[in-house]
C-alpha positions as CSV (number, residue, x, y, z in Angstrom):
1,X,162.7,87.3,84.0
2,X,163.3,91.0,83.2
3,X,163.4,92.0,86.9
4,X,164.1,89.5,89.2
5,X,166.0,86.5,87.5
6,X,169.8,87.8,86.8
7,X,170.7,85.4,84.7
8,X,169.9,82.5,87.4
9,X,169.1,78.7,85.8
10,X,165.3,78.1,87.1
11,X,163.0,74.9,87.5
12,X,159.5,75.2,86.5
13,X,157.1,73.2,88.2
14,X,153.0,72.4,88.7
15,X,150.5,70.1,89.4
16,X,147.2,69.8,87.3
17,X,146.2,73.3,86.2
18,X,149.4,74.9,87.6
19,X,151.0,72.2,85.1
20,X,148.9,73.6,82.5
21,X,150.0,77.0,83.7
22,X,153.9,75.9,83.4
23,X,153.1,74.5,79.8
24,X,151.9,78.0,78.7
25,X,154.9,79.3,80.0
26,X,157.2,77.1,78.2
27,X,154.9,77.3,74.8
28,X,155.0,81.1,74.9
29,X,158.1,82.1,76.6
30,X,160.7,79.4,76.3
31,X,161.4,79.4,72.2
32,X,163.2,82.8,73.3
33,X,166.9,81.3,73.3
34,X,167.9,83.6,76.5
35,X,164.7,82.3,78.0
36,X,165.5,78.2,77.0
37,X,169.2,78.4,77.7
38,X,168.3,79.4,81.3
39,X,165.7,76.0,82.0
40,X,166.9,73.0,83.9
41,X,163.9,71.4,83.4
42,X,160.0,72.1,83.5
43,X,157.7,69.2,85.9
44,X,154.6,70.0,84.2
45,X,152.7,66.8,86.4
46,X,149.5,65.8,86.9
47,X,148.4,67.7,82.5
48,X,148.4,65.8,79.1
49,X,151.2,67.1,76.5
50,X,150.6,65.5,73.1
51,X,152.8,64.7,70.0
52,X,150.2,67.8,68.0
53,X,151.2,70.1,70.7
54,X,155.2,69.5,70.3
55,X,154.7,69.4,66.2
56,X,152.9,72.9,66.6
57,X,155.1,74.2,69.1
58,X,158.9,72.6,68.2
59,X,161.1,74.5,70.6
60,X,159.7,71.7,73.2
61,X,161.1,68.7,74.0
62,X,160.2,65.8,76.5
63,X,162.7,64.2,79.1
64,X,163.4,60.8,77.7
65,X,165.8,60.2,80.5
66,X,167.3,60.9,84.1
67,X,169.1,63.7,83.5
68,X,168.6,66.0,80.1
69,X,167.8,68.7,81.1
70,X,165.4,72.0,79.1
71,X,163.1,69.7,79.1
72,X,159.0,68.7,80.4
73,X,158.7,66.1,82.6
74,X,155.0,64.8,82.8
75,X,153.3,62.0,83.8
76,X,149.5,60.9,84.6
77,X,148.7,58.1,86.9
78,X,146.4,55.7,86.5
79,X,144.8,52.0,87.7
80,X,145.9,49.6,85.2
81,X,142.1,49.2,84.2
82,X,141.6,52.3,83.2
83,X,140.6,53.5,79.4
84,X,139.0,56.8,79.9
85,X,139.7,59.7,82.0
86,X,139.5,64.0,82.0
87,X,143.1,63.9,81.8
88,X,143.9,61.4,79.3
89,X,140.3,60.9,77.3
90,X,140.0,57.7,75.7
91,X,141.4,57.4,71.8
92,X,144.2,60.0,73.3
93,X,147.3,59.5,74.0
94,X,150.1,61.5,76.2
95,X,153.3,61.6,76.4
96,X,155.1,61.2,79.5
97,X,158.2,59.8,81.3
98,X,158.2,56.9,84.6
99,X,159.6,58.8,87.1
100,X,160.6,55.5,88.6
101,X,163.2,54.2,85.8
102,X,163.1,57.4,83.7
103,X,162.2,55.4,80.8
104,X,159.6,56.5,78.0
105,X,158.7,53.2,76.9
106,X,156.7,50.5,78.6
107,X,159.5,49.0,81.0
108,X,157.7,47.8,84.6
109,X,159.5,49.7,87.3
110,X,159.5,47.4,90.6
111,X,158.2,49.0,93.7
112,X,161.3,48.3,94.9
113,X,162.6,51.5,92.8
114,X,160.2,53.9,94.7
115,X,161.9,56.0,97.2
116,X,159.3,57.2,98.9
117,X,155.6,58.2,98.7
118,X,155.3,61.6,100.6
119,X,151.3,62.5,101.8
120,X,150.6,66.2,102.7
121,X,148.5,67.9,104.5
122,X,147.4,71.5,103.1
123,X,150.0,73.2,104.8
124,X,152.3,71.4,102.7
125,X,154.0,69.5,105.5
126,X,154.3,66.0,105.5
127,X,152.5,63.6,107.3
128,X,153.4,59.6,106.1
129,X,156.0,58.7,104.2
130,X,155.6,54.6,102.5
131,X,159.0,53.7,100.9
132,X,158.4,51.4,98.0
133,X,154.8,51.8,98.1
134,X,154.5,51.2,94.2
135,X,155.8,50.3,90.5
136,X,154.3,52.1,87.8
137,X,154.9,51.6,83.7
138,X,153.9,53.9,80.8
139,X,150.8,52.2,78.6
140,X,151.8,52.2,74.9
141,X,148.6,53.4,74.1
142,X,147.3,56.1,76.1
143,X,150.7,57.2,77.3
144,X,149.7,57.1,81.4
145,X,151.6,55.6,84.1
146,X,149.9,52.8,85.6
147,X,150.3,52.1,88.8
148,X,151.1,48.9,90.1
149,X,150.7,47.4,93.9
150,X,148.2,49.6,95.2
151,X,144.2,49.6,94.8
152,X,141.9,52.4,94.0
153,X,139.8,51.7,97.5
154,X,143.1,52.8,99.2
155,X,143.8,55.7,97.3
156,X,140.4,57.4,96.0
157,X,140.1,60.1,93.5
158,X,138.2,62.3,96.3
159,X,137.2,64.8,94.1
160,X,133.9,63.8,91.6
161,X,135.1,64.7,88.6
162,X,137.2,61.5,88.7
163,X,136.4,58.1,89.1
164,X,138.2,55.7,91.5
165,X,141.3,54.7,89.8
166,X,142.1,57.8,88.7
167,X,145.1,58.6,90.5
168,X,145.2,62.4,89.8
169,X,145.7,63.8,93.3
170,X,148.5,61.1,93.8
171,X,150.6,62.1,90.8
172,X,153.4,64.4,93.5
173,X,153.2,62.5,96.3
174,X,153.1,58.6,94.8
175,X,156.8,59.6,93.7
176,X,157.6,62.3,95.8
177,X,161.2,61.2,97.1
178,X,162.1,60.3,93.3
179,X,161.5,63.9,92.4
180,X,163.0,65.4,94.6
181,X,166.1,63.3,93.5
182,X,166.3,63.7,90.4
183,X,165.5,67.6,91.1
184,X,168.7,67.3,92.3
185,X,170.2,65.4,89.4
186,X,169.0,67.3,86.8
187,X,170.7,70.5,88.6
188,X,173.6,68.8,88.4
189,X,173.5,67.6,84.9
190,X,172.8,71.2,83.8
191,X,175.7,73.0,86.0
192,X,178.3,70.2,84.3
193,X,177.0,71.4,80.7
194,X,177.5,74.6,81.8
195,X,180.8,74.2,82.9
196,X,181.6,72.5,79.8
197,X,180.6,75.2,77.3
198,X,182.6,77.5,79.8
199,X,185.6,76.0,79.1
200,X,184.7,75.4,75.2
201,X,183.8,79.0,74.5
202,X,187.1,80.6,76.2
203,X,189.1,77.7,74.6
204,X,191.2,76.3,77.8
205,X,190.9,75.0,80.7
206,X,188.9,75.3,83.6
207,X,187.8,74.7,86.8
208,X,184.2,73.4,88.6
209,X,183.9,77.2,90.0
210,X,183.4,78.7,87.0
């Protein structure tokens, strides 16, 4: 930020412990108002966020929709028969948004919503691509997407520390066309606010180029 930024909006993102890492970030970095006034938003994915962390820390805020923007967007997926996990233990609950409907709330987004499930190899470069391969919802009690139309004998958690049904290594690629959309959309959203407190602060009119 001191050396390289120049005053340039920026887009935090991770996936498990690099979501922890962007979390960090925005608890111990992003309450500076230089700092916040610069964040599209942060995709801290794949890492719980809980109501105690946003009371002890109130300069956060969660996305509750498809386009605010200085805010986290998180998510954990999940089979629907799921109680327990590392990521969301049992008797916790998370907060997170569907990044199928952008809803908070429990709403069932239809499969039919998903753009596109993206699979990786290590390099990074995609290798299938499934449009409307699932639906997901949020669970009102432990705050995790579950995932609809697929089974955990398709999509195992590979790595032991999670059980089958766990979809933890799916959390990117599940919804990956949906971010990148709304990647895209939140951009947007934030270049129109900025345009519009442009124009407010010099009191006349103006023009998209500003």
């Amino acid at each position: 930020m001191a050396n390289y930024n120049g005053d340039r909006p920026l887009i935090l993102a991770g996936f498990s412990q690099g979501a922890d890492m962007c979390l960090r970030l925005m608890k111990e970095y992003f309450d500076d108002e230089e700092n916040a006034t610069l964040l599209v938003a942060c995709y801290a994915i794949g890492w719980s966020i809980t109501e105690q962390e946003m009371s002890a820390y109130p300069h956060l805020a969660i996305a509750s929709g498809r386009t605010d923007t200085g805010v986290i967007v998180s998510f954990n997926s999940e089979a629907e028969d799921i109680t327990d996990s590392l990521m969301i233990p049992e008797g916790t609950r998370t907060l997170a948004i569907n990044p199928l409907n952008w809803r908070t709330d429990g709403t069932v987004a239809d499969k039919s919503l998903n753009l596109g499930a993206c699979f990786t190899n290590y390099e990074g470069e995609i290798v299938q691509e499934v449009a409307n391969l699932t639906g997901a919802y949020i669970d009102d009690v432990r705050g995790a997407l579950k995932i609809t139309d697929v089974t955990a004998e398709a999509y195992p958690a590979v790595l032991d520390i999670f059980e089958d049904g766990v979809y933890h290594l799916y959390d990117y690629q599940f919804f990956y066309r949906n971010l990148e959309e709304n990647v895209q959309d939140r951009i947007e959203s934030f270049q129109s606010q900025r345009v519009q407190i442009t124009v407010t602060g010099e009191g006349q009119a103006g023009n998209s180029d500003e």
